[in-house]
N, CA, C and O atoms as a Tripos MOL2 file, in Angstrom:
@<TRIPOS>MOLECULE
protein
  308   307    77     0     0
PROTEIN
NO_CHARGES

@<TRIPOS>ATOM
      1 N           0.8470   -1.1740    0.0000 N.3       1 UNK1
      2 CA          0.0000    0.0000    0.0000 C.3       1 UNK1
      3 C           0.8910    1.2340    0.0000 C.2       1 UNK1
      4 O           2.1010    1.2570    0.2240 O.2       1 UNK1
      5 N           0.1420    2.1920   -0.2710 N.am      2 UNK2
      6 CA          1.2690    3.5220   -0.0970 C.3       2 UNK2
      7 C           1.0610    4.4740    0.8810 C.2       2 UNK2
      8 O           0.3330    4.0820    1.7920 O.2       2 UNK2
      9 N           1.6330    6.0350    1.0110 N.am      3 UNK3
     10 CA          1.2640    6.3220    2.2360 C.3       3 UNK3
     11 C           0.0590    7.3280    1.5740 C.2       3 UNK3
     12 O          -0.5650    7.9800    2.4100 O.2       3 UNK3
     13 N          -0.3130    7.5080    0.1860 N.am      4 UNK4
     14 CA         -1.5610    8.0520   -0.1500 C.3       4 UNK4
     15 C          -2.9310    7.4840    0.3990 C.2       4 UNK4
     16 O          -3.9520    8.1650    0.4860 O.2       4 UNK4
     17 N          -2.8300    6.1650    0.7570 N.am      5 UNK5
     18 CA         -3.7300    5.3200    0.9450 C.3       5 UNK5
     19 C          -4.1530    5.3300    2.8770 C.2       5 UNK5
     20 O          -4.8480    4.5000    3.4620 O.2       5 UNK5
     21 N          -3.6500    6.2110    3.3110 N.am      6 UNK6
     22 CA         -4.3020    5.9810    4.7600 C.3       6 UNK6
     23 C          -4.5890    7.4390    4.9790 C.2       6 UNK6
     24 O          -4.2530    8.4050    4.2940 O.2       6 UNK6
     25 N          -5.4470    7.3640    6.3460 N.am      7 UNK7
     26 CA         -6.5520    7.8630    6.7200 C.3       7 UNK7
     27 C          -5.8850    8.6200    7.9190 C.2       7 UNK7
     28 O          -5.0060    8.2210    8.6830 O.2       7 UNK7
     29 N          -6.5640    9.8660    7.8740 N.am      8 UNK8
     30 CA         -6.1110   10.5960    9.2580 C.3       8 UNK8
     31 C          -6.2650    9.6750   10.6210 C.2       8 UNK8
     32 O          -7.3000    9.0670   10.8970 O.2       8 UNK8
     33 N          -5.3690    9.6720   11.2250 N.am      9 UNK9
     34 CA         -5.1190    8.8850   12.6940 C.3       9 UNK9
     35 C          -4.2050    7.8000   12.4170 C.2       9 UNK9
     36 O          -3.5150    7.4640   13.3800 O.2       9 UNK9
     37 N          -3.9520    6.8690   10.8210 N.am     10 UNK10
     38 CA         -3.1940    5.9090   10.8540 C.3      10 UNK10
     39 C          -1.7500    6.1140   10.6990 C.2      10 UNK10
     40 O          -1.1890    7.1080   10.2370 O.2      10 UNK10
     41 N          -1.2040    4.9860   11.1680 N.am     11 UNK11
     42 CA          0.2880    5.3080   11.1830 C.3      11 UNK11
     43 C           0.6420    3.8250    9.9760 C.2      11 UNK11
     44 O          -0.0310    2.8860    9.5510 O.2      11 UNK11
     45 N           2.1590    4.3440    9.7750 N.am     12 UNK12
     46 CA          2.4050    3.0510    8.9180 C.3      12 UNK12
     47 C           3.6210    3.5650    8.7060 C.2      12 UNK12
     48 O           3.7490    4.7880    8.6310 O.2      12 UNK12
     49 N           5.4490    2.1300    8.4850 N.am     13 UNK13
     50 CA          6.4390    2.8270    8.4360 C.3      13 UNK13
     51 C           6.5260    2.5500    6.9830 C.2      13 UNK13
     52 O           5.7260    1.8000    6.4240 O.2      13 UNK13
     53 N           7.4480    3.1240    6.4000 N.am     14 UNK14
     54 CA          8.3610    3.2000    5.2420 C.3      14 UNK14
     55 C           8.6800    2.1770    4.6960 C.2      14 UNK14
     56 O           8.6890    1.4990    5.7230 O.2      14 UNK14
     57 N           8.9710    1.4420    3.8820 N.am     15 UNK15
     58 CA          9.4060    0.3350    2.9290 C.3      15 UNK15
     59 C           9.9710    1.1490    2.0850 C.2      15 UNK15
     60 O          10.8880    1.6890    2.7040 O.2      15 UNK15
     61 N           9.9420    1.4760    1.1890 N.am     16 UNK16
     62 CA         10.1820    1.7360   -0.1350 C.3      16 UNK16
     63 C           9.7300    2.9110   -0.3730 C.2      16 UNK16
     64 O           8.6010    3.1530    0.0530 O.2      16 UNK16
     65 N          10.5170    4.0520   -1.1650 N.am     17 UNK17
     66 CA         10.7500    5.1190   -1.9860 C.3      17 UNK17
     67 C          11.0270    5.3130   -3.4570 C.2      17 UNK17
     68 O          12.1210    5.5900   -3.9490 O.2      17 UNK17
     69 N           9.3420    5.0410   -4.3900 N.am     18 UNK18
     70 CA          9.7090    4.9080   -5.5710 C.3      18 UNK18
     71 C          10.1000    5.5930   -6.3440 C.2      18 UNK18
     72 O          10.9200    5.0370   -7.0760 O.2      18 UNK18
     73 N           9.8300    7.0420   -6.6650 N.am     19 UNK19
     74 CA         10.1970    7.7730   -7.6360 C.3      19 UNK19
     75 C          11.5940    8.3710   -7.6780 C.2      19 UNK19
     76 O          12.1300    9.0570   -6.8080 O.2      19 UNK19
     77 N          12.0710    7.9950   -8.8170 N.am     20 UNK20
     78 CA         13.3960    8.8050   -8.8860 C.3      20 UNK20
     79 C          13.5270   10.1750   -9.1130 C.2      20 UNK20
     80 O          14.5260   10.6440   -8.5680 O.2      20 UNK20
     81 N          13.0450   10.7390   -9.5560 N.am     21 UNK21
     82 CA         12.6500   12.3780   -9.7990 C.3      21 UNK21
     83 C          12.9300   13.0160   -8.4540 C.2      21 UNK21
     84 O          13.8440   13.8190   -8.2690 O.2      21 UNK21
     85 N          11.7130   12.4230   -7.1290 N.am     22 UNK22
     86 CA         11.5030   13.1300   -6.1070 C.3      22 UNK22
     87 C          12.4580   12.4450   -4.6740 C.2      22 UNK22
     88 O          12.9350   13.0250   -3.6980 O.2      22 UNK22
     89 N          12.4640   11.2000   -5.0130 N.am     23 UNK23
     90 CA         13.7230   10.2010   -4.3160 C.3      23 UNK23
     91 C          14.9360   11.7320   -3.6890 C.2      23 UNK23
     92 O          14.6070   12.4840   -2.7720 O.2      23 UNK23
     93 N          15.3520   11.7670   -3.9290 N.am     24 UNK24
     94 CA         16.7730   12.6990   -3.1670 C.3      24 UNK24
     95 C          15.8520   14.0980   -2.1090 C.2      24 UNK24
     96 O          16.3370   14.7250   -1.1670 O.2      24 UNK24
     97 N          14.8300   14.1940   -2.5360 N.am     25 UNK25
     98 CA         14.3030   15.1580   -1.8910 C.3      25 UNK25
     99 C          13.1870   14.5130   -0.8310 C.2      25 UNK25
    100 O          12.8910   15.2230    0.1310 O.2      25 UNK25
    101 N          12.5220   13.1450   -0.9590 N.am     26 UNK26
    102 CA         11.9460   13.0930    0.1590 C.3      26 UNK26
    103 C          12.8890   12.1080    0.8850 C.2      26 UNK26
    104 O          12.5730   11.4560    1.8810 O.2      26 UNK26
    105 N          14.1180   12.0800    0.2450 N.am     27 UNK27
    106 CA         14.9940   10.8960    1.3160 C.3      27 UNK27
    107 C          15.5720   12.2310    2.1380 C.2      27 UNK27
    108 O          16.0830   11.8920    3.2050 O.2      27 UNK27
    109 N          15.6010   13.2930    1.9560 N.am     28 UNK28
    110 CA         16.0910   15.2420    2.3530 C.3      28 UNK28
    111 C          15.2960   15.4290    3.8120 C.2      28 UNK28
    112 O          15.8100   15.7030    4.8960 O.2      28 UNK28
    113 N          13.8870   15.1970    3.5090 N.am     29 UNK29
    114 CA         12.6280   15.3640    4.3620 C.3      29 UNK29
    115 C          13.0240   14.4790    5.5810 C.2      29 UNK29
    116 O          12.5670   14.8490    6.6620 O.2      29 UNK29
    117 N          13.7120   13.4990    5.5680 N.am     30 UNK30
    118 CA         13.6500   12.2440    6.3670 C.3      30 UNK30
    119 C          12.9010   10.8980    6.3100 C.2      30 UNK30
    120 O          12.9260    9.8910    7.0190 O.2      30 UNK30
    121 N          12.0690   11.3410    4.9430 N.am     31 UNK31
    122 CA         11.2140    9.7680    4.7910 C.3      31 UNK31
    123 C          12.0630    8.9020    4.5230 C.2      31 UNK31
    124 O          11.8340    8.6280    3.3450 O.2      31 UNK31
    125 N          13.3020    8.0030    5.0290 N.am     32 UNK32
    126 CA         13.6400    7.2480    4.8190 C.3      32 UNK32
    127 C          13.5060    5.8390    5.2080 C.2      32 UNK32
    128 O          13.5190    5.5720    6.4100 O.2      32 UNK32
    129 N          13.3550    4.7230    4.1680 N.am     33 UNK33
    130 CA         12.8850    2.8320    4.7720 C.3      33 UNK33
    131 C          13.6800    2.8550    6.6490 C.2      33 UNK33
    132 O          14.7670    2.9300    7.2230 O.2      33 UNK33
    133 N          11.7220    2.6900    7.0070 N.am     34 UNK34
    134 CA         12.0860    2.2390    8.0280 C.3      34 UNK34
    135 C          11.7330    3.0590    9.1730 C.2      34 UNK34
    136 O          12.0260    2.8430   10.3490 O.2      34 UNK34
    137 N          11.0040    4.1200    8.6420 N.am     35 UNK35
    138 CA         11.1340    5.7100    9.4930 C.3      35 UNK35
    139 C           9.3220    5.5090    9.7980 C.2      35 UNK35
    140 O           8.7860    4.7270    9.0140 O.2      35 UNK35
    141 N           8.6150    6.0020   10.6090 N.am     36 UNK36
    142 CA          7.6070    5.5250   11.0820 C.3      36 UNK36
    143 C           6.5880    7.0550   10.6340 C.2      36 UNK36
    144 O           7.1680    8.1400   10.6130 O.2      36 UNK36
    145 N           5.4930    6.9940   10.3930 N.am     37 UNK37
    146 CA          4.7320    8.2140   10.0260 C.3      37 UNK37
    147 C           3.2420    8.1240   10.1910 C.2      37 UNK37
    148 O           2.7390    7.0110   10.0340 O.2      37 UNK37
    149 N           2.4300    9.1900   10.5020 N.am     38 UNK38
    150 CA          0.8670    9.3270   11.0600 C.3      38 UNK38
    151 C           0.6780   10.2060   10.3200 C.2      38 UNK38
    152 O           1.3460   11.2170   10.1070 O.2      38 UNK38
    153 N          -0.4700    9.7730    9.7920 N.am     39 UNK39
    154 CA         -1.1370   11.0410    9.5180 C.3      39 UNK39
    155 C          -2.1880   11.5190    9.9570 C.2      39 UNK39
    156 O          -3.2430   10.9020   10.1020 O.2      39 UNK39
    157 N          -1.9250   12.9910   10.2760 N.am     40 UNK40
    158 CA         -2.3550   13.7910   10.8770 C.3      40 UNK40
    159 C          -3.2270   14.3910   10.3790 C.2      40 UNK40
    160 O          -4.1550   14.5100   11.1790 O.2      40 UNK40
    161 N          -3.4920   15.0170    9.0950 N.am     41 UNK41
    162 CA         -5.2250   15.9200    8.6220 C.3      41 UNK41
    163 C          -5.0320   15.8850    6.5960 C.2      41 UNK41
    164 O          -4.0900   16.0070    5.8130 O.2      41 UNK41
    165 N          -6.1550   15.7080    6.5110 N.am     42 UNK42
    166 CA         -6.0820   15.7740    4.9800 C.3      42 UNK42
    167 C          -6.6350   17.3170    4.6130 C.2      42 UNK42
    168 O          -7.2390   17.9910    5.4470 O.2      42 UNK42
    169 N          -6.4170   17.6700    3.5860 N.am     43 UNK43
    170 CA         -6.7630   19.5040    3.5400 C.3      43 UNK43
    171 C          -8.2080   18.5520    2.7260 C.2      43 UNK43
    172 O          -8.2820   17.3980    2.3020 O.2      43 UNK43
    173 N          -9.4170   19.9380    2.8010 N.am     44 UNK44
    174 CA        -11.1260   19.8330    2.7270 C.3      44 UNK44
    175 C         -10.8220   19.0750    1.3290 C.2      44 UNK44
    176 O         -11.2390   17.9650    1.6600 O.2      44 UNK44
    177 N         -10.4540   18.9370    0.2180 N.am     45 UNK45
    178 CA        -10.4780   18.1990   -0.7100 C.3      45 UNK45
    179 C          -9.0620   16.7130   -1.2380 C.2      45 UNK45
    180 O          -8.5130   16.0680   -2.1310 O.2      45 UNK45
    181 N          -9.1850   16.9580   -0.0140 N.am     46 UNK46
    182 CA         -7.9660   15.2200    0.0170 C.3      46 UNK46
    183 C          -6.9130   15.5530   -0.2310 C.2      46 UNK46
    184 O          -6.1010   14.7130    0.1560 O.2      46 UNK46
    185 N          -6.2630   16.7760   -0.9210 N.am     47 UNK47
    186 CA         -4.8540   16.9180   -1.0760 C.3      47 UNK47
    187 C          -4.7780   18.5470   -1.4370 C.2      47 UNK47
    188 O          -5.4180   19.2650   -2.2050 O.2      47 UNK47
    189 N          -3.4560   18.8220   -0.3160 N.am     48 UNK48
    190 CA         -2.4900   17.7280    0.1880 C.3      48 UNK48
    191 C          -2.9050   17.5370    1.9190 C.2      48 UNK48
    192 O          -3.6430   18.0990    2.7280 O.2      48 UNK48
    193 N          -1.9420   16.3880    1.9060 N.am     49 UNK49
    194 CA         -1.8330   16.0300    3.5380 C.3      49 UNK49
    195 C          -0.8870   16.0050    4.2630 C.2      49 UNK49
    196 O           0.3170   15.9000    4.0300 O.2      49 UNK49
    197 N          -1.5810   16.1260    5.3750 N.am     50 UNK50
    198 CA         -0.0370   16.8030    6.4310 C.3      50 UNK50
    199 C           0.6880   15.2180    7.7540 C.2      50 UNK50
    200 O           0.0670   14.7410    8.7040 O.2      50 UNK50
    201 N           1.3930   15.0230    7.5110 N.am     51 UNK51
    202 CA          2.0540   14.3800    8.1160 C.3      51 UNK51
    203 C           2.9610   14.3490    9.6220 C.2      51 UNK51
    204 O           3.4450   15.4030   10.0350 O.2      51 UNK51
    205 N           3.1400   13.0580   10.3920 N.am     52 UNK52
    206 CA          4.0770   13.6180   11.1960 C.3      52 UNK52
    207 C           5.2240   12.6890   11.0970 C.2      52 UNK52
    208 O           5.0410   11.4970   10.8530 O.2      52 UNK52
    209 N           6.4600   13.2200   11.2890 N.am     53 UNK53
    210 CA          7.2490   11.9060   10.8480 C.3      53 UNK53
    211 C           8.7500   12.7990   11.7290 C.2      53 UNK53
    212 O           9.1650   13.9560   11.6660 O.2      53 UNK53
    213 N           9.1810   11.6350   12.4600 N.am     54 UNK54
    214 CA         10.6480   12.4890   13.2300 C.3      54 UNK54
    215 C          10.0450   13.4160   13.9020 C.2      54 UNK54
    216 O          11.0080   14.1680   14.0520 O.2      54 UNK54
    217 N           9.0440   14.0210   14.5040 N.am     55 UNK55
    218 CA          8.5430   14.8690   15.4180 C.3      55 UNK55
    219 C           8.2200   16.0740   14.4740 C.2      55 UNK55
    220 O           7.5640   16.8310   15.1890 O.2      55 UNK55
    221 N           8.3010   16.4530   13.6500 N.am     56 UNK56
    222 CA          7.7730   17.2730   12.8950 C.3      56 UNK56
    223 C           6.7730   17.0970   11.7270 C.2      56 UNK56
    224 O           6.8860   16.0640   11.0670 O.2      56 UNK56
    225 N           5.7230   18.0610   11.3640 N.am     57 UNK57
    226 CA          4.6630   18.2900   10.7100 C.3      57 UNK57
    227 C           5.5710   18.3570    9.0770 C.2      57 UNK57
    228 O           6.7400   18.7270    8.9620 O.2      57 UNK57
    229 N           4.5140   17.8200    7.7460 N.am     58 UNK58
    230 CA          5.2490   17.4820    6.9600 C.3      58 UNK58
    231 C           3.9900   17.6800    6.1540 C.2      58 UNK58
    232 O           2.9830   17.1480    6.6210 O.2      58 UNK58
    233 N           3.8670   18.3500    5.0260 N.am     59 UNK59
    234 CA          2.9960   18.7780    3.9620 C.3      59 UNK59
    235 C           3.1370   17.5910    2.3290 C.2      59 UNK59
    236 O           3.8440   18.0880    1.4530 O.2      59 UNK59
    237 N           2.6960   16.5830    2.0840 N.am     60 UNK60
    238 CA          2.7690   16.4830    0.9590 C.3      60 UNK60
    239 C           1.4020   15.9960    0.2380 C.2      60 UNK60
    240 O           0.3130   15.6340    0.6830 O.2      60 UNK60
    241 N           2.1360   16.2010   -1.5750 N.am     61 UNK61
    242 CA          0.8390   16.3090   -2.0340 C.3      61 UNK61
    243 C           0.6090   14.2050   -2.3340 C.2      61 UNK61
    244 O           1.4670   13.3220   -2.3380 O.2      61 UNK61
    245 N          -0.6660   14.1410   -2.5040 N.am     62 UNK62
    246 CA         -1.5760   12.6040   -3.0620 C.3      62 UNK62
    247 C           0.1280   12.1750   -4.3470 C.2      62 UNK62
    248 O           0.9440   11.2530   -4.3370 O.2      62 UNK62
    249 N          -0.0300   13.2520   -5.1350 N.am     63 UNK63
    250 CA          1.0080   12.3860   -6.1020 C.3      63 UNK63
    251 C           2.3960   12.0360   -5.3630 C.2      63 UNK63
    252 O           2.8600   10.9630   -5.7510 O.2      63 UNK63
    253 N           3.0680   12.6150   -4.5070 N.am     64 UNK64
    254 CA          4.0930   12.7000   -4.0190 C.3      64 UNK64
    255 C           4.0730   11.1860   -3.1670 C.2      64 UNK64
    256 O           4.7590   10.1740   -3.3120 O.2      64 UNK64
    257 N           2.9100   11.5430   -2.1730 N.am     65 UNK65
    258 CA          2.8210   10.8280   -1.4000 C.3      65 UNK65
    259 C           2.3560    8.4320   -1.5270 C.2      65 UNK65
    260 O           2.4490    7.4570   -0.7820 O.2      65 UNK65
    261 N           1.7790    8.8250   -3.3510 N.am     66 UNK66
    262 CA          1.7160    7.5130   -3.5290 C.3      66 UNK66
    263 C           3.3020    7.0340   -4.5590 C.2      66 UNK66
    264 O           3.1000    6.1900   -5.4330 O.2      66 UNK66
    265 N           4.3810    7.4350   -4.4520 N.am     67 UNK67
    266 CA          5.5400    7.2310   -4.6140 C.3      67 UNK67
    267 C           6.1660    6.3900   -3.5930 C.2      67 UNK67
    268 O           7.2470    5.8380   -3.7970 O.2      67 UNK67
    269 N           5.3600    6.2550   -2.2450 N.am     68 UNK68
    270 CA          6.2050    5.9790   -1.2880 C.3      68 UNK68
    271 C           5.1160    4.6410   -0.6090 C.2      68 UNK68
    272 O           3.9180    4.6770   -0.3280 O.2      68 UNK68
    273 N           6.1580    3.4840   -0.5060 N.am     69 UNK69
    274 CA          5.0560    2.3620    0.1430 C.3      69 UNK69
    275 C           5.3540    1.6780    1.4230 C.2      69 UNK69
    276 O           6.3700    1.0140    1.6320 O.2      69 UNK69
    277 N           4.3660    1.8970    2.2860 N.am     70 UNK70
    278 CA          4.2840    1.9120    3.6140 C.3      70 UNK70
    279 C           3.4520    0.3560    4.1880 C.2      70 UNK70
    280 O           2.5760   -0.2550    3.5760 O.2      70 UNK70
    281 N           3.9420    0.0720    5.2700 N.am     71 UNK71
    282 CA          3.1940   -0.9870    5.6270 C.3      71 UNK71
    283 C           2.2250   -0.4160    7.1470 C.2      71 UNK71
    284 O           2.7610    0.1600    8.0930 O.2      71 UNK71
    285 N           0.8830   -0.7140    7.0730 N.am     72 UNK72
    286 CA          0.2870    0.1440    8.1770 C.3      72 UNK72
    287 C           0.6760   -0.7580    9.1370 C.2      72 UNK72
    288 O           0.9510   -1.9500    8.9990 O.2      72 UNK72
    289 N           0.6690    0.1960   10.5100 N.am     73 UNK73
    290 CA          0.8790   -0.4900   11.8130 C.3      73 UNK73
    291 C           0.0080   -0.0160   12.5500 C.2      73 UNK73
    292 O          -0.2930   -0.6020   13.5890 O.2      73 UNK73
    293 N          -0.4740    0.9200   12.2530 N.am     74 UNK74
    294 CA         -1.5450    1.3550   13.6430 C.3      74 UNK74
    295 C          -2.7430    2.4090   13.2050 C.2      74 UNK74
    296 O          -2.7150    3.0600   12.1610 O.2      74 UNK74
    297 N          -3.8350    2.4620   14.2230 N.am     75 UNK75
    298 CA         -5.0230    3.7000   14.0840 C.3      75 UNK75
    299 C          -5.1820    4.0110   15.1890 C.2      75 UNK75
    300 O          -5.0140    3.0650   15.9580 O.2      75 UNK75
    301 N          -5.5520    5.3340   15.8590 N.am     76 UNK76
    302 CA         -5.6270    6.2030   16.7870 C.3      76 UNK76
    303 C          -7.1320    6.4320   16.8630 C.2      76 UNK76
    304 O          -7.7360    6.7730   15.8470 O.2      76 UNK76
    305 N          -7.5190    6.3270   17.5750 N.am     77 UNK77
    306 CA         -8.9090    6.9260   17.5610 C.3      77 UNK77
    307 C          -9.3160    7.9400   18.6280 C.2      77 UNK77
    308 O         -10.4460    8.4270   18.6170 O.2      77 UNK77
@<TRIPOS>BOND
     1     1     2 1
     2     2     3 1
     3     3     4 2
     4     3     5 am
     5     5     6 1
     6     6     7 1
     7     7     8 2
     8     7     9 am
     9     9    10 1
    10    10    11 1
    11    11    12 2
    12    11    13 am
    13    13    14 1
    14    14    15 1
    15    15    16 2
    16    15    17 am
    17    17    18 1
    18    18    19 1
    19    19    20 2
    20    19    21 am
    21    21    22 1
    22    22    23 1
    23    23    24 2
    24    23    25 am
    25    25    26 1
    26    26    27 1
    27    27    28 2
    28    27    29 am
    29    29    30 1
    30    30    31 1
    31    31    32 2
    32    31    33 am
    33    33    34 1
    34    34    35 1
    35    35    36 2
    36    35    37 am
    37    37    38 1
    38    38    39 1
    39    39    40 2
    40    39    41 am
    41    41    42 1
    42    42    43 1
    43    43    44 2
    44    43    45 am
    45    45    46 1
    46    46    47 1
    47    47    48 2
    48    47    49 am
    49    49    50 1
    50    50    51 1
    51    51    52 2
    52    51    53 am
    53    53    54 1
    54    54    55 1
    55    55    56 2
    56    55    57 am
    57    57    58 1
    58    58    59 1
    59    59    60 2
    60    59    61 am
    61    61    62 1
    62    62    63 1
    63    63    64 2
    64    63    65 am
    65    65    66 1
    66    66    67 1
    67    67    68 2
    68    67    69 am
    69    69    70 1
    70    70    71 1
    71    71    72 2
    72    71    73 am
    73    73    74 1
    74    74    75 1
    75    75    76 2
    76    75    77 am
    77    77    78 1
    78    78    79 1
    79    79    80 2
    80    79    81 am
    81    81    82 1
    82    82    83 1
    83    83    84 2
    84    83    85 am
    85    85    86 1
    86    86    87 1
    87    87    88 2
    88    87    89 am
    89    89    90 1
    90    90    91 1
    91    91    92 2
    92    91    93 am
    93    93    94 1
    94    94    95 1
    95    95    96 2
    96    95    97 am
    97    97    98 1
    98    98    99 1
    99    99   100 2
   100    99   101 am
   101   101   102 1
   102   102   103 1
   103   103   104 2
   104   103   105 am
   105   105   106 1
   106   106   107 1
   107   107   108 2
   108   107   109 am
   109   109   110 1
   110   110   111 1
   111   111   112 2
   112   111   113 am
   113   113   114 1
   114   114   115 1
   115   115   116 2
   116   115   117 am
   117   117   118 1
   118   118   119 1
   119   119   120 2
   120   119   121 am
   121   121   122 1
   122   122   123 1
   123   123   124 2
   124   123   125 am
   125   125   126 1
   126   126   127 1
   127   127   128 2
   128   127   129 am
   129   129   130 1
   130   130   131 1
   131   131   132 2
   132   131   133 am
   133   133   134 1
   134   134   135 1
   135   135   136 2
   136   135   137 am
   137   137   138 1
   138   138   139 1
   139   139   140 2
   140   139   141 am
   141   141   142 1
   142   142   143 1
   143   143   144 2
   144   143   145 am
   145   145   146 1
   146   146   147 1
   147   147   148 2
   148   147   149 am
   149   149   150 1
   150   150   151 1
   151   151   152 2
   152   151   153 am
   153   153   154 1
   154   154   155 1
   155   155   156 2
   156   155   157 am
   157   157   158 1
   158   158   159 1
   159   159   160 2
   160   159   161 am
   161   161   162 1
   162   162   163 1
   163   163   164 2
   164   163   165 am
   165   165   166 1
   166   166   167 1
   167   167   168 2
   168   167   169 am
   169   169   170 1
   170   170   171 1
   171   171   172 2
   172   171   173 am
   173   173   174 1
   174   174   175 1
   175   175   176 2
   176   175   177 am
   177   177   178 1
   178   178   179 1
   179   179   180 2
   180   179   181 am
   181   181   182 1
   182   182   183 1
   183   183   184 2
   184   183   185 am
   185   185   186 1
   186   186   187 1
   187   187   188 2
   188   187   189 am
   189   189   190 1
   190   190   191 1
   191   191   192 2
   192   191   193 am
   193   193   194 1
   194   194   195 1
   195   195   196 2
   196   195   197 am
   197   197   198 1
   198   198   199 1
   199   199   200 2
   200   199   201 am
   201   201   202 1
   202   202   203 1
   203   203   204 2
   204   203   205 am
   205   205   206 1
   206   206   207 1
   207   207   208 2
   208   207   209 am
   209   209   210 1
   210   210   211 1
   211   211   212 2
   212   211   213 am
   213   213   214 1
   214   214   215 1
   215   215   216 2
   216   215   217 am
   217   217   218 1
   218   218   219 1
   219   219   220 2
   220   219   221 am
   221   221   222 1
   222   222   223 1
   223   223   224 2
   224   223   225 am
   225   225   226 1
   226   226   227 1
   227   227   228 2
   228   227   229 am
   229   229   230 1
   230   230   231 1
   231   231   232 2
   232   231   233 am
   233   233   234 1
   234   234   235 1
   235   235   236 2
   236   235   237 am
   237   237   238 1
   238   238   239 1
   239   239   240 2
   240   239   241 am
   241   241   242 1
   242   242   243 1
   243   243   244 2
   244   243   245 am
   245   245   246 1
   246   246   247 1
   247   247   248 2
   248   247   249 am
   249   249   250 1
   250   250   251 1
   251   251   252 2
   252   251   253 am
   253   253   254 1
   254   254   255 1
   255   255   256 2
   256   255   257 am
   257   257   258 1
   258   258   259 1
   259   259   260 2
   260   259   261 am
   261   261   262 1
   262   262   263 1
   263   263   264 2
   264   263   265 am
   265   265   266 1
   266   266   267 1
   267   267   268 2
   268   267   269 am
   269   269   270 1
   270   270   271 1
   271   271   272 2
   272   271   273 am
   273   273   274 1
   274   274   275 1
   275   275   276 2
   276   275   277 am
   277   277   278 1
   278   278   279 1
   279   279   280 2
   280   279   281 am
   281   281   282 1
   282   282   283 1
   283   283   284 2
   284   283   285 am
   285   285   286 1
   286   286   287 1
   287   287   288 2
   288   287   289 am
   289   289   290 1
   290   290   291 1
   291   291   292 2
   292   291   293 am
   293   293   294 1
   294   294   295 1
   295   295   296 2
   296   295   297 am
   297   297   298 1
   298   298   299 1
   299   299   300 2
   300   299   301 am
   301   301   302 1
   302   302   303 1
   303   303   304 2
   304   303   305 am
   305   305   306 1
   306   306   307 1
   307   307   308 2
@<TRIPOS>SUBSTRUCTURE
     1 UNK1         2 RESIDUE 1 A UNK
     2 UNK2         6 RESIDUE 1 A UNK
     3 UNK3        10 RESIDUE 1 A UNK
     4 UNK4        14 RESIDUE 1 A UNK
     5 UNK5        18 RESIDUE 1 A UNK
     6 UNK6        22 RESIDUE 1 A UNK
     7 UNK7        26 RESIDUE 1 A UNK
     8 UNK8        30 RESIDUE 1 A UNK
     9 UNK9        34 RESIDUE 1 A UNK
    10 UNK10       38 RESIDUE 1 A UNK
    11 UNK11       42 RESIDUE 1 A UNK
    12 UNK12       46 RESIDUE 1 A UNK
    13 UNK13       50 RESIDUE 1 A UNK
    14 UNK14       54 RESIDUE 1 A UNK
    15 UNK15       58 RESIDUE 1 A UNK
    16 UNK16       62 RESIDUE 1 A UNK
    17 UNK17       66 RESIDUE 1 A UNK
    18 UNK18       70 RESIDUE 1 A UNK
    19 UNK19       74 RESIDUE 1 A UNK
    20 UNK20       78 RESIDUE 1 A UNK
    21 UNK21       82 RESIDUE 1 A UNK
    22 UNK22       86 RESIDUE 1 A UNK
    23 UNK23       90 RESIDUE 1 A UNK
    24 UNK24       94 RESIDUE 1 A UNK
    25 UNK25       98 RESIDUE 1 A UNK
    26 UNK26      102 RESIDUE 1 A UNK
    27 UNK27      106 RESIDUE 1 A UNK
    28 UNK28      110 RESIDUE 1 A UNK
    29 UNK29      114 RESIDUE 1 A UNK
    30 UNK30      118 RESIDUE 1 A UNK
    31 UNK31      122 RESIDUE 1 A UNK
    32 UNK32      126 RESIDUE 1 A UNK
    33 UNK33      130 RESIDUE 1 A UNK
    34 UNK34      134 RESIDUE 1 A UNK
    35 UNK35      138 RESIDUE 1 A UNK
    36 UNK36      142 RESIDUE 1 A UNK
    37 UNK37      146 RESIDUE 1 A UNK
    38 UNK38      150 RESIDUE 1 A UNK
    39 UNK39      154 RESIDUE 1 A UNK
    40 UNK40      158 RESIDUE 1 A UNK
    41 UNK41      162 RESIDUE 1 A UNK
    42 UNK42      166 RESIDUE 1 A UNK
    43 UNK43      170 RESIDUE 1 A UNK
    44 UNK44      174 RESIDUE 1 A UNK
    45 UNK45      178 RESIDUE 1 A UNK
    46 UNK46      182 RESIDUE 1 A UNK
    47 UNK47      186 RESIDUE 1 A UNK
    48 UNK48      190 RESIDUE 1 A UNK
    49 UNK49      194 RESIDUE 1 A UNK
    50 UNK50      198 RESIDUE 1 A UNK
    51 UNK51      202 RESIDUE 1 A UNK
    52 UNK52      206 RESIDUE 1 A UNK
    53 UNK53      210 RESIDUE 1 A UNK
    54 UNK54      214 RESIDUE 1 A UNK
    55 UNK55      218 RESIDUE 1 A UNK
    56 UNK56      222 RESIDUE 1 A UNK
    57 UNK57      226 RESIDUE 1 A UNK
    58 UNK58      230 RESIDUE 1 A UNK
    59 UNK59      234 RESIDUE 1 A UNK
    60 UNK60      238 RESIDUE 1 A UNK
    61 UNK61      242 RESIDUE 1 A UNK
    62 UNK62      246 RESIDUE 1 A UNK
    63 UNK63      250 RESIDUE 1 A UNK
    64 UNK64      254 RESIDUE 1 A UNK
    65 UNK65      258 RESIDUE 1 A UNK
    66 UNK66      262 RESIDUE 1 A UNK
    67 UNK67      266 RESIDUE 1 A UNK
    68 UNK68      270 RESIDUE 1 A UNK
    69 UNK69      274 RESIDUE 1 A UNK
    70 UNK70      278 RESIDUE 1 A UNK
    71 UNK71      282 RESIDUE 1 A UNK
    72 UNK72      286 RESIDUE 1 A UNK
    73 UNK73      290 RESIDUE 1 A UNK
    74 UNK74      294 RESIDUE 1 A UNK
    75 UNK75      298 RESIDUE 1 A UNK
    76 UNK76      302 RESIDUE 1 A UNK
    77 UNK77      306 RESIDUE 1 A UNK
């Protein structure tokens, strides 16, 4: 699955970073395999969404964000 695919409150870590284009810049951000992330709020029309990852808030957009494939681990309610 990717990390486009979950829902405000779920968490899920990192596997894999597909795109090469954006690769050097979200490996920059800290999304790197292995790194753990929640998401936190989707903007009123699904994108973009804001993230938390390493203790800080993290903006990306639906395309960005299904580049990257995550395995879920958790929901918050």
């Amino acid at each position: 699955m990717t990390l486009s695919e979950l829902k405000p409150g779920e968490s899920g870590r990192i596997i894999h970073v597909y795109s090469n284009n954006l690769r050097k810049r979200i490996i920059d951000m800290g999304l790197t395999n292995g790194t753990v992330i929640k998401v936190k709020k989707l903007a009123p029309l699904g994108d973009p969404m804001e993230i938390l990852v390493r203790g800080y808030f993290l903006t990306l957009r639906k395309a960005e964000a299904r580049t990257i494939e995550i395995e879920r681990i958790g929901v918050d309610l």
